[in-house]
MIDOSE-1310 file (N, C-alpha, C; in nm, 2 decimals, decimal comma, always signed):
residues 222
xxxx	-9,36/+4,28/-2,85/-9,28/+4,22/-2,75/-9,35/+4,23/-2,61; -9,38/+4,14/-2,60/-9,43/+4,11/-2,41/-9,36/+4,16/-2,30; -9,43/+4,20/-2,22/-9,36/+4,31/-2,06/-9,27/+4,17/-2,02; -9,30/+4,06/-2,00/-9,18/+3,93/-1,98/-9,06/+3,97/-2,04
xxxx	-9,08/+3,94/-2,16/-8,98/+3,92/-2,25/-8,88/+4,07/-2,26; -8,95/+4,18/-2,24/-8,85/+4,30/-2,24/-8,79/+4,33/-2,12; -8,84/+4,25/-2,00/-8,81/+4,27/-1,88/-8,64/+4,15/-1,90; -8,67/+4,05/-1,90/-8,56/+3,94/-1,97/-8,43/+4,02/-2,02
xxxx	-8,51/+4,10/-2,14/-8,40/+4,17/-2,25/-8,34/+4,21/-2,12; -8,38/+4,34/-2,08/-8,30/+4,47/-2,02/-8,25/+4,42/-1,95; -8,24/+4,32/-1,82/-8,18/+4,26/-1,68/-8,03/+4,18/-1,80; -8,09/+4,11/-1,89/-7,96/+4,05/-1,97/-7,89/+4,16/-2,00
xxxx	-7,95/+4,28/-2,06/-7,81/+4,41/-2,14/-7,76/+4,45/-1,96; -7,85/+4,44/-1,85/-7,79/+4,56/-1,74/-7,66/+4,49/-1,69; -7,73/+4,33/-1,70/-7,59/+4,24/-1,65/-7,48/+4,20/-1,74; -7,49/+4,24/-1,87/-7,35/+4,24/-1,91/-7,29/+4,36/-1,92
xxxx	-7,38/+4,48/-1,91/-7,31/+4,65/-1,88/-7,28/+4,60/-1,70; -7,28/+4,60/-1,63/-7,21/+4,57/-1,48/-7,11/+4,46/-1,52; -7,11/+4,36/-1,56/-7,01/+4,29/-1,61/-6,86/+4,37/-1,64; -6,89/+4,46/-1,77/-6,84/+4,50/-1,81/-6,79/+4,64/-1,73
xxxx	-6,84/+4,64/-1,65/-6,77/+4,78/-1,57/-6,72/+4,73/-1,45; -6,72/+4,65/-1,38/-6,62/+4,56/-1,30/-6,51/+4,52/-1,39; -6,52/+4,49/-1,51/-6,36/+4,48/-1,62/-6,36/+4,63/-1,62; -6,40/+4,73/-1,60/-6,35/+4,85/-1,64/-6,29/+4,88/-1,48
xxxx	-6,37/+4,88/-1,40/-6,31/+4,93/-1,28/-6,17/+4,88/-1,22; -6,13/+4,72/-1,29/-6,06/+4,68/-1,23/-5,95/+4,68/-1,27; -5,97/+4,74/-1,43/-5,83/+4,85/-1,53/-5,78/+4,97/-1,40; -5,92/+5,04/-1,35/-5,88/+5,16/-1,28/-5,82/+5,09/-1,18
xxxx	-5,84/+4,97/-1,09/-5,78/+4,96/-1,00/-5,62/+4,96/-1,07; -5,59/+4,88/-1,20/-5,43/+4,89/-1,18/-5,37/+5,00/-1,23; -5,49/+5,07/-1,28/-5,40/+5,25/-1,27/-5,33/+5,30/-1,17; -5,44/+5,29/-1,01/-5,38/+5,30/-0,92/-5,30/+5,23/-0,84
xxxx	-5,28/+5,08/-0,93/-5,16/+5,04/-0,82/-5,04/+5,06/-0,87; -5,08/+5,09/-1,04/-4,91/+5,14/-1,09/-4,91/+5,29/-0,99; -4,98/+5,36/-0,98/-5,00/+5,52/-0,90/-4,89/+5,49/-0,78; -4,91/+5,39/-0,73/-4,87/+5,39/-0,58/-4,70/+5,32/-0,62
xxxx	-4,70/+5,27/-0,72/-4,55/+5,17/-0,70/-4,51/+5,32/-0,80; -4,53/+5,40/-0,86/-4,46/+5,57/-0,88/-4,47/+5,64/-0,79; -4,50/+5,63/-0,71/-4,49/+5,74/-0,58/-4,43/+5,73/-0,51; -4,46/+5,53/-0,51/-4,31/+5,50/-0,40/-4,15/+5,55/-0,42
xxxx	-4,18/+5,50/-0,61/-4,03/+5,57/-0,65/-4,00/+5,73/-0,62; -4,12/+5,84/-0,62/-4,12/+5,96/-0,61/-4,04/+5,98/-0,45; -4,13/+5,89/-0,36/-4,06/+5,89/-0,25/-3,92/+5,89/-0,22; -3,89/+5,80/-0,32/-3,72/+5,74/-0,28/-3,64/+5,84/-0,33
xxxx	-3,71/+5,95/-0,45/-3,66/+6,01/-0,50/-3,55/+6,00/-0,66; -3,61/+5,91/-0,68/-3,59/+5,82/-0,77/-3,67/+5,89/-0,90; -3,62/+5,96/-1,00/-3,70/+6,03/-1,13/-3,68/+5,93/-1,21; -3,57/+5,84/-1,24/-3,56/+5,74/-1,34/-3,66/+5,63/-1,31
xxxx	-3,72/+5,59/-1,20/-3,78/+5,52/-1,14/-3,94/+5,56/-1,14; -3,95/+5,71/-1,11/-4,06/+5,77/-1,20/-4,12/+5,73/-1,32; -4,07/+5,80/-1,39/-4,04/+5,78/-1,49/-4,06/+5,65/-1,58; -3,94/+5,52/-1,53/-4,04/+5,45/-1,56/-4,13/+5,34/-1,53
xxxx	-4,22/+5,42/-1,46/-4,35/+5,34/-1,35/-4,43/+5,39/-1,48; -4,42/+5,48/-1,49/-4,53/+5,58/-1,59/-4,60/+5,53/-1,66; -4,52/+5,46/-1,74/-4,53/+5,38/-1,87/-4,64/+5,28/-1,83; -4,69/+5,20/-1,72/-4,76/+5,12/-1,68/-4,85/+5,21/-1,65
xxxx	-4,88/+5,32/-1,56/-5,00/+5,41/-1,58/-5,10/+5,42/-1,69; -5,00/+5,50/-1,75/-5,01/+5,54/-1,94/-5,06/+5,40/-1,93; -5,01/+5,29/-2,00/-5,10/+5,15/-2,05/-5,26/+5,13/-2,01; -5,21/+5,13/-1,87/-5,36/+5,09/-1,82/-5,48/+5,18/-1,81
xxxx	-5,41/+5,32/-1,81/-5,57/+5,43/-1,80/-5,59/+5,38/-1,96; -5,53/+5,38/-2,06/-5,56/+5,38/-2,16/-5,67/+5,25/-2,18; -5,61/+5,12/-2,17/-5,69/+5,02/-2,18/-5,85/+5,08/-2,08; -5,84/+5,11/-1,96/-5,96/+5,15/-1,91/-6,07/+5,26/-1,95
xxxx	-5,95/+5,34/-2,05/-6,05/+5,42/-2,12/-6,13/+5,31/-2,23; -6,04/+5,24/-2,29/-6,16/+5,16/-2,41/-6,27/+5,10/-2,39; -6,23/+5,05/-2,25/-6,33/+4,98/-2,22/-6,46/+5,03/-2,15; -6,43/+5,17/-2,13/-6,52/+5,29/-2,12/-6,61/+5,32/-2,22
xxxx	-6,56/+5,32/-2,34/-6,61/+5,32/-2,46/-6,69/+5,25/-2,57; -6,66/+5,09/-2,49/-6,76/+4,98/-2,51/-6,86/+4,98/-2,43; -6,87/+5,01/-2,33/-6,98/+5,02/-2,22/-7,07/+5,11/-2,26; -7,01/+5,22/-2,31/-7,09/+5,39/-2,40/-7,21/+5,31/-2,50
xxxx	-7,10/+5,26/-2,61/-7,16/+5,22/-2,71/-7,30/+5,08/-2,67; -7,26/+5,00/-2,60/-7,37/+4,91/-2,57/-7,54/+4,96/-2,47; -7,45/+5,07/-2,38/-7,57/+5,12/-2,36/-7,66/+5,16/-2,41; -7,60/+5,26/-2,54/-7,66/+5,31/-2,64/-7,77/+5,26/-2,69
xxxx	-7,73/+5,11/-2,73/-7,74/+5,02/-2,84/-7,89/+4,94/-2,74; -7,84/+4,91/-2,63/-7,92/+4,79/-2,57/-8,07/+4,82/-2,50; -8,15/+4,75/-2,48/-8,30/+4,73/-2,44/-8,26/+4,78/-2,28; -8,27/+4,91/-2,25/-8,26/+4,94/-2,08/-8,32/+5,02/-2,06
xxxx	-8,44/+5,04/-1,90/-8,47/+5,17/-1,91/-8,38/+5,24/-1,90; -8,44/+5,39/-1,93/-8,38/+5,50/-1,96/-8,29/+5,54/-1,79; -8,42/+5,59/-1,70/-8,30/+5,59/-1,56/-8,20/+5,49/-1,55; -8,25/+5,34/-1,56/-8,09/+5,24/-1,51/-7,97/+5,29/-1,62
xxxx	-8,01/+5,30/-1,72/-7,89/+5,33/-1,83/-7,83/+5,51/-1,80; -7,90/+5,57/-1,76/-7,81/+5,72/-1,70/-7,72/+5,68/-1,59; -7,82/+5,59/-1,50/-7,71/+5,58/-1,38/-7,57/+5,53/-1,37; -7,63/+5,38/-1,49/-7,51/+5,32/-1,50/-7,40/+5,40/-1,64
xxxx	-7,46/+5,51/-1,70/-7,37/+5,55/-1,73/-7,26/+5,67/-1,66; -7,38/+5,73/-1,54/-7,27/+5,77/-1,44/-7,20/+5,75/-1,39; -7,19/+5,61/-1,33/-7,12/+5,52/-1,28/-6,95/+5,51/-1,34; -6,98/+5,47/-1,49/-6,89/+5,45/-1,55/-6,80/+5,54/-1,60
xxxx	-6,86/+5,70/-1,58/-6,76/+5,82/-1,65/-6,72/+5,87/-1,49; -6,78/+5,81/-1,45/-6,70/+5,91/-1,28/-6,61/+5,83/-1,25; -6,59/+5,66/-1,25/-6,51/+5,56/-1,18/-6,33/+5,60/-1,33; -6,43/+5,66/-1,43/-6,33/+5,66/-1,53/-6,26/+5,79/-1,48
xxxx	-6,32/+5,88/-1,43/-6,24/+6,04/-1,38/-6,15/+5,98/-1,25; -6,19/+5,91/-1,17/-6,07/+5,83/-1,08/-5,94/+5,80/-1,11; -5,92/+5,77/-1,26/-5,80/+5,69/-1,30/-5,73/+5,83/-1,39; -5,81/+5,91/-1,47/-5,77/+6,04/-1,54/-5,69/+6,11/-1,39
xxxx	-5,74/+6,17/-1,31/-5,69/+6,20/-1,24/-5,58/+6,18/-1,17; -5,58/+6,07/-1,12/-5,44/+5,97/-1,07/-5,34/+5,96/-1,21; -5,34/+5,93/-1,31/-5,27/+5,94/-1,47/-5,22/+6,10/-1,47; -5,32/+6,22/-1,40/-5,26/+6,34/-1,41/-5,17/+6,37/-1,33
xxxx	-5,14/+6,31/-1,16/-5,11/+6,33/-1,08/-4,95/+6,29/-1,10; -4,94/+6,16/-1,19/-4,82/+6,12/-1,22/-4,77/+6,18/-1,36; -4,84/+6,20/-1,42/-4,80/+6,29/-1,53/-4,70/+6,36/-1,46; -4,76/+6,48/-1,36/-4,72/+6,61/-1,30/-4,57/+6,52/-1,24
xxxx	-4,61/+6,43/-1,17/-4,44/+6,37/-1,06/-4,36/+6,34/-1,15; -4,38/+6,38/-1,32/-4,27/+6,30/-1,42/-4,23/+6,44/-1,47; -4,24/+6,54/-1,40/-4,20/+6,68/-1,48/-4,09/+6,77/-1,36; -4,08/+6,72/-1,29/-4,00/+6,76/-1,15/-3,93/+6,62/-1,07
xxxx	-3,78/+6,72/-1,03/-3,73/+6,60/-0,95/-3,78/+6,58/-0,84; -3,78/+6,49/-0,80/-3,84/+6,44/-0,67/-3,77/+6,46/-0,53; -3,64/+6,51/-0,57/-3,54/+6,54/-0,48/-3,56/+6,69/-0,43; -3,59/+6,75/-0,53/-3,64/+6,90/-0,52/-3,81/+6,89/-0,39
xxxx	-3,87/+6,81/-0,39/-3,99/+6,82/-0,28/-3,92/+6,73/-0,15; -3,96/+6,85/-0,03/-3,95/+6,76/+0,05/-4,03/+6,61/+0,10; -3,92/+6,57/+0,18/-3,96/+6,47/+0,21/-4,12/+6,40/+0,27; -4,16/+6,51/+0,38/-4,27/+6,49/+0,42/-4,39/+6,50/+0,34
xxxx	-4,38/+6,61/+0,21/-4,48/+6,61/+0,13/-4,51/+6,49/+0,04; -4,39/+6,43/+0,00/-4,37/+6,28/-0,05/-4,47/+6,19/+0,03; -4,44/+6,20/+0,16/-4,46/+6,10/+0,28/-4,63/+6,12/+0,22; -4,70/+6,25/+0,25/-4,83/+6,30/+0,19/-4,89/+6,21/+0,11
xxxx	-4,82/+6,22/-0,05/-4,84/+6,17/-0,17/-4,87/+6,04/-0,14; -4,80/+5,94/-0,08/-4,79/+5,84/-0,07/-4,94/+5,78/+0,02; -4,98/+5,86/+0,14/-5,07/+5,85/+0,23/-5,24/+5,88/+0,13; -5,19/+5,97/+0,00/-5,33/+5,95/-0,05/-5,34/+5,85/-0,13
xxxx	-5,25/+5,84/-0,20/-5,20/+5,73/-0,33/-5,29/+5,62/-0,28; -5,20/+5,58/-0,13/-5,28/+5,45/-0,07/-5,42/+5,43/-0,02; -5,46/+5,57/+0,01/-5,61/+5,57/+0,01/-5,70/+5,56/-0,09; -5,67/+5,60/-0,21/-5,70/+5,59/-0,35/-5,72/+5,45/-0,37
xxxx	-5,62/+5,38/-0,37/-5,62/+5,24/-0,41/-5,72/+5,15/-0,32; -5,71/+5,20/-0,18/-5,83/+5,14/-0,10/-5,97/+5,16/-0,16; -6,03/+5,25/-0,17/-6,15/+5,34/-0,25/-6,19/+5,27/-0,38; -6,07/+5,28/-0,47/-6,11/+5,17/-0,61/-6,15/+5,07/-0,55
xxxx	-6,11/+4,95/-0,48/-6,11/+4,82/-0,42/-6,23/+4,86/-0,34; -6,27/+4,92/-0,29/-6,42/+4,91/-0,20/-6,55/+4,94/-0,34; -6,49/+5,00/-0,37/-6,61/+5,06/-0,55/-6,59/+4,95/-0,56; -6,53/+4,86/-0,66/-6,52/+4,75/-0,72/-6,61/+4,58/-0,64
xxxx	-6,60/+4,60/-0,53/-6,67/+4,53/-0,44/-6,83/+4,57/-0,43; -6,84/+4,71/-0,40/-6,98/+4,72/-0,43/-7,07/+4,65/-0,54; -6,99/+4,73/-0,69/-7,08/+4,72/-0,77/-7,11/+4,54/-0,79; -6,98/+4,46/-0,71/-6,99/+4,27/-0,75/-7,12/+4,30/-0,64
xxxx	-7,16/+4,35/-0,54/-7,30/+4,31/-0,47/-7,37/+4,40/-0,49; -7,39/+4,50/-0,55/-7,50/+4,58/-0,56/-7,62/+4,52/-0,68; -7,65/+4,43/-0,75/-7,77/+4,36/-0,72/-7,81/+4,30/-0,62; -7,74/+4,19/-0,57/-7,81/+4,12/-0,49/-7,81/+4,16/-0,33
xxxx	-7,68/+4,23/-0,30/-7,71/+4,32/-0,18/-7,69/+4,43/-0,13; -7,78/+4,48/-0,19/-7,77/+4,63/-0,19/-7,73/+4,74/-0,08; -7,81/+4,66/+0,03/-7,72/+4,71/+0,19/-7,60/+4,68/+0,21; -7,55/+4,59/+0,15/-7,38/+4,56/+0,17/-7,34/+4,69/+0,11
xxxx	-7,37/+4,68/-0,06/-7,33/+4,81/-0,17/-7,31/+4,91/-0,07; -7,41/+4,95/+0,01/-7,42/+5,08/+0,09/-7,30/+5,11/+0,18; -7,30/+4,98/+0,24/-7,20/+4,96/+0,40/-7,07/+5,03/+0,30; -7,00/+4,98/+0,21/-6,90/+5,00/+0,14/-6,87/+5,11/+0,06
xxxx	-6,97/+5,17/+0,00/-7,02/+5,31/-0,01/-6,96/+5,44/+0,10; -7,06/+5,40/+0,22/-7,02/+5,49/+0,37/-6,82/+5,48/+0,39; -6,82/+5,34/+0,34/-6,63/+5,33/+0,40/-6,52/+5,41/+0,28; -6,60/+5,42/+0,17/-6,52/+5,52/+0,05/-6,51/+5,64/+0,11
xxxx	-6,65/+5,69/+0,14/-6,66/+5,83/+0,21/-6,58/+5,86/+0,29; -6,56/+5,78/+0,40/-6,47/+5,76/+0,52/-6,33/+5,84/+0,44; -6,35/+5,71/+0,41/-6,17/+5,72/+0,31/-6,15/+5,88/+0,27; -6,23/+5,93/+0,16/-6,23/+6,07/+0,10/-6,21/+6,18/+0,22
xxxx	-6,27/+6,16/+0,35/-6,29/+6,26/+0,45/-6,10/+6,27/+0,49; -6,04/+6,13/+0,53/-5,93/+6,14/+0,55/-5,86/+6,20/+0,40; -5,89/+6,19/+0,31/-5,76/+6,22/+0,23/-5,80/+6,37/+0,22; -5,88/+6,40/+0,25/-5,90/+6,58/+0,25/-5,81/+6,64/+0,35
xxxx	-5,83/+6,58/+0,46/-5,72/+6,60/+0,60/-5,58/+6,56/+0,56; -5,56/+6,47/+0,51/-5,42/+6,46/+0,41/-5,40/+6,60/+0,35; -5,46/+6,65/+0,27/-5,45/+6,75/+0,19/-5,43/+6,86/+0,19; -5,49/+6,93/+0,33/-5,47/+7,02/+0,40/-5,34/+7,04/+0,46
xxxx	-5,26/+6,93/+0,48/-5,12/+6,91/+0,60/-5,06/+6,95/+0,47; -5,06/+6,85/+0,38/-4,96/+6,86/+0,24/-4,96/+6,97/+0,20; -5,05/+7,06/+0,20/-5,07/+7,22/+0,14/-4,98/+7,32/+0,23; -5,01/+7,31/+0,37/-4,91/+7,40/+0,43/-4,77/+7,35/+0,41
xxxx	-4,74/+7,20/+0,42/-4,60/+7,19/+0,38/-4,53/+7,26/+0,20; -4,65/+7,20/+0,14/-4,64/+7,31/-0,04/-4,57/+7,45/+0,01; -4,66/+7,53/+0,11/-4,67/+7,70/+0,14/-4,51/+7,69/+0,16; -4,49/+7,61/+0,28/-4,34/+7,65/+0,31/-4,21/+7,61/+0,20
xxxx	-4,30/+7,53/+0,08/-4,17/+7,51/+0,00/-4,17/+7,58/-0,09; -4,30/+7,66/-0,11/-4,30/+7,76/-0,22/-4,23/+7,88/-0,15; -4,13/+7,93/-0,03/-4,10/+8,01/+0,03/-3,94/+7,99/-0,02; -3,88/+7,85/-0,04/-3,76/+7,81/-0,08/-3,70/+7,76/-0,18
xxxx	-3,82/+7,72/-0,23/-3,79/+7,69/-0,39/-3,81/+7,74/-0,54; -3,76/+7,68/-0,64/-3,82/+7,76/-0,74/-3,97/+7,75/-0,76; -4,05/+7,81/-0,84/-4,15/+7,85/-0,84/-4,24/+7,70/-0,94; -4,12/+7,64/-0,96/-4,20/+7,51/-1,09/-4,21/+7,39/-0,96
xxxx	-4,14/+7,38/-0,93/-4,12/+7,32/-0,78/-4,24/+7,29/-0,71; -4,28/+7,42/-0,68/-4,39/+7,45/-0,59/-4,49/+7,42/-0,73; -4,52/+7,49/-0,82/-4,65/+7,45/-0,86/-4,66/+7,29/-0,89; -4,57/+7,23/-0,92/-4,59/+7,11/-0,93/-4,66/+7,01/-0,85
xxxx	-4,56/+7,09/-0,69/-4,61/+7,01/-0,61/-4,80/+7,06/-0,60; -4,80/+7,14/-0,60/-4,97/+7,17/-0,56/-5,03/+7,11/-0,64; -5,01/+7,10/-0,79/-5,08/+7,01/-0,87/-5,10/+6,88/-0,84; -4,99/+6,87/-0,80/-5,01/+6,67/-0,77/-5,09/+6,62/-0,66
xxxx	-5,06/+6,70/-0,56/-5,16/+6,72/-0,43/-5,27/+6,71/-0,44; -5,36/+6,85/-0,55/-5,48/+6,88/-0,61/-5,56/+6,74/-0,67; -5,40/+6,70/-0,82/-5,49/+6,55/-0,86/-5,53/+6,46/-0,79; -5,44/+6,41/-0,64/-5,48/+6,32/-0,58/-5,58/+6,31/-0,53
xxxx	-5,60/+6,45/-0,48/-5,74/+6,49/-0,40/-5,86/+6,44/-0,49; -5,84/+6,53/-0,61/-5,93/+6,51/-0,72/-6,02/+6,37/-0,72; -5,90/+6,29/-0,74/-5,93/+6,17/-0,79/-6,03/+6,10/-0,66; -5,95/+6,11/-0,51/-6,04/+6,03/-0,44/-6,18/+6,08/-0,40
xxxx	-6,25/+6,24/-0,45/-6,33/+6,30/-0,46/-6,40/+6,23/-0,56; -6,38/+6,17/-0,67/-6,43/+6,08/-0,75/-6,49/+5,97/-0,73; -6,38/+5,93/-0,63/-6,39/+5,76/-0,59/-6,56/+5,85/-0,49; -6,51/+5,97/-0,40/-6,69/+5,95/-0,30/-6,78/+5,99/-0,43
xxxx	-6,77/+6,04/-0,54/-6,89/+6,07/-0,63/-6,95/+5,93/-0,72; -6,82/+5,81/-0,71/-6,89/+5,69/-0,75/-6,98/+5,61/-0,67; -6,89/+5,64/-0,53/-6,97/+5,58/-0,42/-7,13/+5,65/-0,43; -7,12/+5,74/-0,40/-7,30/+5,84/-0,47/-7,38/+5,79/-0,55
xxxx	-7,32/+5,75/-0,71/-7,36/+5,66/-0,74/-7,46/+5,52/-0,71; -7,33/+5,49/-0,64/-7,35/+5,32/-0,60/-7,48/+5,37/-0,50; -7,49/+5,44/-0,42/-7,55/+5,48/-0,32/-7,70/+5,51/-0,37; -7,72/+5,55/-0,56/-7,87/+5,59/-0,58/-7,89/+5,47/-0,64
xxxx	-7,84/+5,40/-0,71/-7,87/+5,25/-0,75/-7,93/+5,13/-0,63; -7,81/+5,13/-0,54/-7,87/+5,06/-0,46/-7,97/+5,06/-0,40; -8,02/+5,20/-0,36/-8,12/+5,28/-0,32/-8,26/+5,24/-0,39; -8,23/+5,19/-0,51/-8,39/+5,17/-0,59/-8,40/+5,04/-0,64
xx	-8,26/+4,93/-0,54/-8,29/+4,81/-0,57/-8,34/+4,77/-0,41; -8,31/+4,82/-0,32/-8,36/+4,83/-0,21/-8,52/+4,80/-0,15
């Protein structure tokens, strides 16, 4: 096989693996937009409402797990160097820990009433939820220009980070308000809330480790 002809192959398998992870990322985006229409309900205080948002979570991390799984298997399978196919398999198990995490965070808001956390920590919840969802939506834009422009990829990259710096400062407020409700309430209460806190964090910590990603790809199309 001719250095032509294998160069052809691999750019065909890289562009239907990027294909295919823009269908994957944009599962995770509606993980996170069911995340945010349950939190709202969490907000209102609303557990039946919780509850069931859920069910749309559940669907879609699932569908975005499969399609995680076809991406695995093609890479495996397909004509790619060895670095592009690590990267872009990085790509695809970190953008996938975005949506696990957010799926955990609602898990946790479906095991406690919502009436039991105060209000302002809701208010919290809600402030990262929406940052999260910004974060998927700037990933998702990257990787549509990260062939052909790779300094854009970047520009949008720097704005996830952004994002992640604020939701840590989120995180921090929500934690002392946790401290003071673990002083008043029961003890499931309180851990709950910290868990949920933790997932959200979690997850937009993901969104800056995809952006990282995007950031070494683009870097060696550059």
């Amino acid at each position: 096989m001719g250095a032509t002809t294998w160069s052809w192959i691999a750019r065909t398998v890289e562009t239907a693996v990027i294909n295919k992870a823009l269908e994957h990322i944009s599962k995770v985006i509606e993980v996170s937009e069911c995340a945010h229409k349950l939190f709202l309900k969490f907000k209102e205080g609303s557990r039946e409402g919780v509850l069931n948002s859920y069910e749309c979570v559940y669907k879609s991390e699932r569908k975005a797990d499969d399609i995680k799984r076809v991406i695995i298997r093609e890479l495996s399978e397909g004509f790619i160097h060895p670095i592009d196919r690590e990267e872009l398999i990085r790509l695809v198990l970190t953008v996938d820990d975005i949506a696990a995490y957010v799926k955990a965070a609602c898990r946790r808001a479906c095991l406690v009433d919502p009436k039991d956390v105060d209000p302002i920590i809701r208010d919290y919840m809600i402030e990262m939820i929406t940052r999260i969802v910004k974060s998927v939506k700037l990933l998702k834009e990257a990787i549509e220009v990260l062939r052909k422009e790779p300094k854009k990829a970047l520009e949008l990259a720097d704005n996830v980070e952004r994002l992640e710096e604020e939701v840590d400062e989120i995180r921090i407020k929500a934690l002392a308000e946790v401290l003071k409700l673990c002083d008043k309430s029961r003890p499931s209460v309180c851990l709950m809330a910290k868990d949920i806190v933790d997932s959200l964090e979690n997850s937009e910590d993901r969104c800056e480790d995809s952006a990282d990603v995007i950031r070494s790809i683009a870097v060696l199309r550059s």
